[in-house]
Every structure is written in C-alpha cells, then in structure tokens.
N, C-alpha and C positions, 0 to 999 in steps of 0.2 A: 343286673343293670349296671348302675355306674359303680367302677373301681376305684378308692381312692386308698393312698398309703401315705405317711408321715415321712418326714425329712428332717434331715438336720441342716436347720435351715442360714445362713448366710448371715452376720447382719453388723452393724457399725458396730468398734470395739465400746468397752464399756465407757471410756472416757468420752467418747464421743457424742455414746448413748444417751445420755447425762443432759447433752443438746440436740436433741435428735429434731427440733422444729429446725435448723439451719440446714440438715442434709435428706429433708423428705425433698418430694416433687410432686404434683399435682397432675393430672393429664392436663395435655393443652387447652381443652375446652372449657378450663375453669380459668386459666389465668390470664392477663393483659399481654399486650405485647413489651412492657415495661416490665413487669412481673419477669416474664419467661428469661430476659435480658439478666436481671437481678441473678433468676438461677444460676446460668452460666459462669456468671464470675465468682462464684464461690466454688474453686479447683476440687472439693469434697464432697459437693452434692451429687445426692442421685441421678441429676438430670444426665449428667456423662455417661451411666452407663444406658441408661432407660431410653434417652434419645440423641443421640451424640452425634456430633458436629465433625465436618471439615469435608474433604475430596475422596476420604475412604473413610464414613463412618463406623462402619464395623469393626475394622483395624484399631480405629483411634479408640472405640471403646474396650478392645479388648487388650490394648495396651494400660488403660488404664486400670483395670481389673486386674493384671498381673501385677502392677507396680502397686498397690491397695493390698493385694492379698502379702507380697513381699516386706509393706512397711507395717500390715499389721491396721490397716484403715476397715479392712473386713474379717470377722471372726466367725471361723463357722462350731455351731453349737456341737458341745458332746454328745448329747444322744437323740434319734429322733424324735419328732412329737407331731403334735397337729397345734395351731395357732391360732389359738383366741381374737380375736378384731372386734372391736367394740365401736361405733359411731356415735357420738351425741349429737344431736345439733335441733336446731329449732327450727321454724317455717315464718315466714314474716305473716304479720296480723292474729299469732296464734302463743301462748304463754307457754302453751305442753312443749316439754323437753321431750325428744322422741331418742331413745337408744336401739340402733339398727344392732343384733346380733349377729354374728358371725365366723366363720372358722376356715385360714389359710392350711390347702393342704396339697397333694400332688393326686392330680385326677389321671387315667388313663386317655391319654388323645383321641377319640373317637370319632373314626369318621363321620358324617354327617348323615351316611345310609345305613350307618348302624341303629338308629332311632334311639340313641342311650342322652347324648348331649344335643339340644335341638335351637338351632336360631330362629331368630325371626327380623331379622335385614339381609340386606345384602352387601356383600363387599367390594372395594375394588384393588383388582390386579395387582397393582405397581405397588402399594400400601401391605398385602401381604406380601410379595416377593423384599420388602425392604424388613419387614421385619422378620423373614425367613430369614432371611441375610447375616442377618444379627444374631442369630440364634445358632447358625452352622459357624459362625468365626467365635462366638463368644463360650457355647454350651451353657448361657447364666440366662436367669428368666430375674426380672428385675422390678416387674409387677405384675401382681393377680387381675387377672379377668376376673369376673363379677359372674356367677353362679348361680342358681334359683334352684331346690329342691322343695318340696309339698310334704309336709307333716305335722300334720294335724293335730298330734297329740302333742306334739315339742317334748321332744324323750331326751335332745342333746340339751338344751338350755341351760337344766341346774348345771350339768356340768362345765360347762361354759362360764356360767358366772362364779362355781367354786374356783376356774380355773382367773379370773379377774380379782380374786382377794392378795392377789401376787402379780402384780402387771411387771413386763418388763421393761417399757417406758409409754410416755403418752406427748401427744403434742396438744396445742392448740392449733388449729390448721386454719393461721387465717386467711387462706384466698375461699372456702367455703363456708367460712364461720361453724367448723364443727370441731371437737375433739375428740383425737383417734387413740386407742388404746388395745397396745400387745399384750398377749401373756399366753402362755405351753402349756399343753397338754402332752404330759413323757408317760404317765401310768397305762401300763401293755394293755390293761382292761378296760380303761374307757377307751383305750386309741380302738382296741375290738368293736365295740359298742359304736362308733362315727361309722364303723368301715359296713357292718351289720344293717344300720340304719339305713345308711345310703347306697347300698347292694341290690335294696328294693324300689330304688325310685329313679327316674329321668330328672336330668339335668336343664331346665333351661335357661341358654347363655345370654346373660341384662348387658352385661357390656364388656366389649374387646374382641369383636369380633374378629377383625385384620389378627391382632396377636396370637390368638387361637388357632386360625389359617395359618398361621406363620410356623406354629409348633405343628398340627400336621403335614404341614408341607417339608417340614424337617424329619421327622417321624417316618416319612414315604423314600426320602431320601437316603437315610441310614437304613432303614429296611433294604434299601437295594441294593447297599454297599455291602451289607451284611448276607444278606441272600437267605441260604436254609439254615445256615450257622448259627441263624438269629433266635433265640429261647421265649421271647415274648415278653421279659423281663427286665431287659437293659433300661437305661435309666432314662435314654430319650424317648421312650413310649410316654413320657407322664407330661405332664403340666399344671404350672400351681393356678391355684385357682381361691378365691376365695368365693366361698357357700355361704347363701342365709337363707332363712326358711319362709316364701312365697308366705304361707300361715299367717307372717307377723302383720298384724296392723302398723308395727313401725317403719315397712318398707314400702316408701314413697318414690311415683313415679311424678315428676313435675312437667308442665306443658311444656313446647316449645311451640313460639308462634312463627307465622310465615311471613313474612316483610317481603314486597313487591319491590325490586327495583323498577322496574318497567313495566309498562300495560301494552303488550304487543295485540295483535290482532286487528287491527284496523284496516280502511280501504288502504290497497294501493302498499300496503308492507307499515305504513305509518303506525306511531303510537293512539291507545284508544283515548277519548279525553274520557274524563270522571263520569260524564252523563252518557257516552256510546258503553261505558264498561259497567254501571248499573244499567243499563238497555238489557248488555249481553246475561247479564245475573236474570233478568227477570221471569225467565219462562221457567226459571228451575227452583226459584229461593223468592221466599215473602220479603218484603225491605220493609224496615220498621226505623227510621229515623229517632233517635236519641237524643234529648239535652246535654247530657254530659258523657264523652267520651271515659272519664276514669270509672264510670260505672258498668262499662262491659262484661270484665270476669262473671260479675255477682249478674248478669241477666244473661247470660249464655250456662253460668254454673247448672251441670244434670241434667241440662236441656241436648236430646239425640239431636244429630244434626244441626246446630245450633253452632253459630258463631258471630263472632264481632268483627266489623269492618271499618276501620279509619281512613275515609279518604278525601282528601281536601279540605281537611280540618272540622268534614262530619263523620258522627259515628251513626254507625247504624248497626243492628241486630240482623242477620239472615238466616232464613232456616230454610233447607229444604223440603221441597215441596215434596206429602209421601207420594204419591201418583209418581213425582218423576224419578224415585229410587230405582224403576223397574230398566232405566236407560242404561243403567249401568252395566254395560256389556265388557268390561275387563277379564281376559280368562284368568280366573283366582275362586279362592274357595268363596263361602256365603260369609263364614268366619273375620276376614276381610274384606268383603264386600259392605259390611254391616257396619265397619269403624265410622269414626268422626273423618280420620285423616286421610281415607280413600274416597268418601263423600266430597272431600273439601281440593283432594287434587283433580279429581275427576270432573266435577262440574264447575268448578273455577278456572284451572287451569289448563284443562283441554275441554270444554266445551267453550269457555267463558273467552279464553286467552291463545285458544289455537296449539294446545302445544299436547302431540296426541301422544299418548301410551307415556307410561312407567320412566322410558327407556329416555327419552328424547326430556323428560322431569328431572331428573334426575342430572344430566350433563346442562343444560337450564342456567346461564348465570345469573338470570334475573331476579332469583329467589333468594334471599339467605333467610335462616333459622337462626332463631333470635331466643332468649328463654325469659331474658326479663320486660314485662310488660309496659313500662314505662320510656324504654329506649324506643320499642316499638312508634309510640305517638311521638318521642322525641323527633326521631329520624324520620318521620313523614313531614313532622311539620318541619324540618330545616329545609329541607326539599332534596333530601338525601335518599327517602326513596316516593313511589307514588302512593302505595298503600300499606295498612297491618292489616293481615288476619288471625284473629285473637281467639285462640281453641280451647279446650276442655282438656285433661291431663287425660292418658289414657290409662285405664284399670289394670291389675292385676289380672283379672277374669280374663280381660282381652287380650292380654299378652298370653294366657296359657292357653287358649282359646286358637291362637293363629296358630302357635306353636305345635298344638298338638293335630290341626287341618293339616301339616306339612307344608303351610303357603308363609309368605313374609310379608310385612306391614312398609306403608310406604317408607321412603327416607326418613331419616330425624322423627320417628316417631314417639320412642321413649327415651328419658332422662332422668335414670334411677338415679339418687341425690341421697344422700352426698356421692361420690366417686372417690376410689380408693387410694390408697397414696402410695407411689413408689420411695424405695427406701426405709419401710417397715420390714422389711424383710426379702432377701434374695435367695433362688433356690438354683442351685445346680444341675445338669442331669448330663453330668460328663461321665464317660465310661470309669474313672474312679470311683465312683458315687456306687457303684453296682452294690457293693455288701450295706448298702444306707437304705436298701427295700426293705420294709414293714415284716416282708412275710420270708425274709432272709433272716433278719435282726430276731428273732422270734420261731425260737423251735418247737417241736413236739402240738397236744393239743393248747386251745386258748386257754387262757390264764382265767379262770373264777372272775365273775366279774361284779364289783363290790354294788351295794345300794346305791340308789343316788343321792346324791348330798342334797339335804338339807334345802327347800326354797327360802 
C-alpha cells in the first residue's frame, strides 16, 4: 500500500530557527487579508516560497530559493529522517488541550486509481495547473498536505513522543491559536518501523488537494520526459506529506457553515422574500421557530439532518423530513447520499433555491463558507447577506466512509483544524536529492529494530 521514505529535509538556518514564529505561513484560509499583507513584507518569510507574488510567480519564487540557499537562509539537514509535528491548541467553550500527533515525511505520488491515496473533494483546474507550475520551475515542496492513515493500535506514537523530548523549534502560531512543534526521527530502525506501518494501509488526503494534483501532474510530466530510462525511483515520484493517525480522538474536524448571499428562485428571475423561501423549505424540512438565535449549535448538535437557519433576524431549527430523503436522486453513492451537507445542498439549494446539480453549486456566487458562527449572524444581520445555514461538523466515520465509496463530498465539507504551517520544513525532490532515498541511504537487510520507548 502506501510507500513512504525520509528526507533530508530543508529548513531555516539555526539563527533564524531561534525565531521561527516570524518566517512560518499559514494557508490562506486561516489568515485576514491584513494578515496575509504583514506576511509579505517580511523578505524572509515562507510566504515567497509557498505562494509568491508578481507576473511570473514561479520564477520569482525560484529566484528567491536560489538566493536563500546561496546566503545560507535555508540549511538542508545531514541525514535523512522522518519529522515529528506536534499541534497543541484548544476549541472554544472546552478547557482540554487537544495535542494532534503527527509525522512529515515523503509519500509516493499516487495516482488516484491506484486506490492507495484517496480524496474526498474535488478540484479545480487553474489551482492545480498554478501549483504544478511551481513545482516544475522550483523542484521545492514548501508545505505538507495533511494525510489520514487508520491504526488502531498506535504502534508509531511512543516513538513520536520519544522523538519530541528533543524538539527542533516550536512556535506559537497565533492566526490559529495553536502551537506547533518539530523534531527527527534519523534512527534506521524506527525510520523501518513508519515505513512497515504504513505499507499496510490507504491514505486518505484531509487537506491540499490542488497541491497533491499539482505534484502528480509533475510526476506525469517527468515520467514523460524520462520515458523507460525512468527506474521508479527518482526523487520527483514522492511528496511530503504530513500523517496522523484517523484513531486519535485528537483529530478534529470543525463545521463550516453556508451564508446565503442571495435567495434566487423567485417568479419572473426575481429574489425569493423570507416568507416565499420558508414557503420553498416547507414540503421538505419541519420549521421550528426559536427565541434566541445563539442557541442554534447546541439544538441542531447530533441531530441527522438537522440545522440552523438565520434569516431576517429569526432563527429557526429545520430538519428534514425522512419521507422526503428518498428525493434525492443525485448520482453518487448511499455513503454521500446520507451526509448533512448533500441533505442541505440538495434540498436547499436546488430544490429550495433552483440551482440544480453539484456542478452549477459549486460555480454559485451566492454562497460563501463561512467557519465561524457568529460572523454568520453578524453578516445577515448587517444586510450583508440574506441568510446562515448553521451545520453539524462532519465525522471522521464519514469522511472514511465516502473515501472508501470512491465518491466525494460536497464543496467545503471538511475543516481539519488546526491546518499545518509552511516553513516548518522544506523538502526537495530535484534530481540531486536521488542518493537522499530511504532504501538507497540504507544497505543490506533492515537494521534490528529496538523496543519502544518507554510511554
């Protein structure tokens, strides 16, 4: 099943290391557009390589990647390893510190009909081609995609946390309120034991989709240029990836809700008013009118089919009717048929609001995805949009559930949290990288592989 190998991985020199909160980066979905601006003027942060700016972004990144590795701003490590990741951070209304486990390492690209690495969205075009882009002018991978493997017994962990009594640096990452924390794993025998582990299990990819496209689409590329010359081996077959283990209770998937700019559907092309758009809800969803909107979460919380609706300064609970689940004639498996958030696009937004299939939702400007629940009520009531609809977070179960149907979940479905930071670490896969493979580095049989440490 899935291949993975250690690297000698990339990363700010030691003096820098020291301040490593000033050159991480965040994916954009975490930070303001204030924020993202901050990044940029700091000429040393990740952000220049990760997403970089001007009329030839990939040029401009890979100039400055040259000019970094020449003053000595990136140091690549002596020997391979695999790369500890630790997430602390907490959930609002809740006191437990939750510590997400995890480990950066280099996966084999796998195409998507191999059944080894498996999505569950879908991507668009111009998003992978720009990050492909980046990837054939650079050969630097600048942040992990986010990883899910199933193990039950958690056989890597002690080692992971022996590997954390030695961190290499830590931030406070405050655009998500978490802190992130590096540290190596070089010993040939536990690196065996990850590779052992995860040789018997499917992949499935939480987030970076486009990035992932973007390395097969590179992968497909160099394969062609290479032809039969090709050994299977070279270093642009891999991608870093960072793994944690689906198992933990400390990985959380948070909601995102759906904020209505517009209520189309009306006679004549017109907007619906509030009373023709509870009209449209009614043949499908019970209306349960509410006193206090901030009570939504907690009366839609566990409830199938269930959600919260703000509009016109009232809340209301809706649930779908089961009788009318059987409408749902989407071709897709039962696995997504079954969600919250195929219920809530289907019977809202193409029966309720006219806007039919997947496809036509999806290109939709009307919608944005929203995560925090109080901007939701903020921006209807400014008259910024006309309604919220306030969902239920989706499971773990459901996400391996679609995954393994072969089908994908609507848009904006999941929002694994925290999200990982670029600038912890950079990994290479330029054709000098070739003698930095696991099973190169590493002769004869595997190395005795010692007890586990200690819990």
């Amino acid at each position: 099943m899935a291949e993975i190998q250690p690297l000698r991985g990339w990363r700010y020199a030691p003096a820098l290391g020291a301040d490593i909160d000033a050159y991480v980066s965040p994916l954009f979905d975490v930070v303001s557009t204030r924020q993202r601006a901050a990044l940029y003027r700091n000429p040393l942060n990740s952000i220049h390589l990760a997403v970089p700016q001007g009329d030839d972004p990939a040029g401009a990144a890979l100039a400055t990647l040259r000019r970094w590795e020449t003053e000595g701003v990136l140091r690549q490590d002596a020997l391979p390893g695999i790369y500890a990741y630790y997430q602390y951070f907490r959930l609002p209304g809740s006191a437990r510190e939750y510590c997400r486990k995890g480990f950066m390492c280099h996966i084999r690209a796998y195409d998507w009909a191999e059944g080894v690495v498996l999505r569950h969205e879908n991507t668009l075009p111009a998003s992978v081609h720009d990050r492909a882009a980046l990837l054939a002018r650079t050969e630097f991978q600048t942040s992990a995609t986010h990883g899910l493997y199933r193990d039950d017994a958690f056989k890597l962990e002690t080692y992971l946390d022996e590997a954390m009594q030695s961190p290499l640096y830590q931030t406070e990452d405050d655009y998500q309120g978490a802190r992130d924390v590096l540290a190596v794993v070089q010993d040939a025998a536990v690196i065996r034991r990850f590779q052992e582990v995860l040789a018997g299990r499917e992949v499935i990819l939480a987030d970076g989709h486009h990035r992932y496209e973007g390395s097969l689409a590179h992968r497909h590329a160099r394969q062609a240029q290479a032809g039969p010359a090709a050994t299977g081996r070279e270093p642009w077959h891999y991608h870093l990836m960072y793994l944690t283990n689906a198992a933990s209770d400390d990985l959380r998937i948070l909601p995102t809700h759906r904020l209505l700019l517009e209520l189309p559907g009306g006679p004549g092309g017109r907007a619906l008013s509030d009373a023709e758009f509870l009209a449209h809800l009614g043949p499908y969803f019970t209306v349960l009118p509410l006193e206090e909107a901030t009570d939504l979460p907690e009366v839609i919380a566990g409830k199938r089919w269930a959600f919260g609706l703000y509009l016109g300064g009232q809340a209301y609970k809706i649930r779908l009717r089961p009788e009318a689940h059987a409408l749902l004639d989407w071709v897709t498996t039962d696995e997504v048929k079954n969600l919250d958030l195929t219920v809530l696009h289907f019977f809202v937004l193409e029966k309720a609001l006219g806007l039919r299939g997947p496809d036509a939702q999806r290109a939709w400007p009307g919608v944005a995805y929203v995560r925090s629940f109080a901007e939701c009520l903020q921006r209807v009531d400014r008259g910024e949009a006309r309604a919220a609809l306030i969902v239920n977070e989706v499971t773990m179960a459901e996400v391996e559930a679609v995954c393994h149907s072969g089908a994908v979940m609507p848009a904006k479905s999941t929002f694994f949290y925290p999200k990982t930071l670029a600038g912890f670490l950079f990994s290479s896969i330029a054709d000098e990288e070739a003698g930095n493979v696991f099973d190169h580095y590493f002769q004869g049989p595997a190395p005795a592989l010692p007890p586990p440490p200690a819990p």
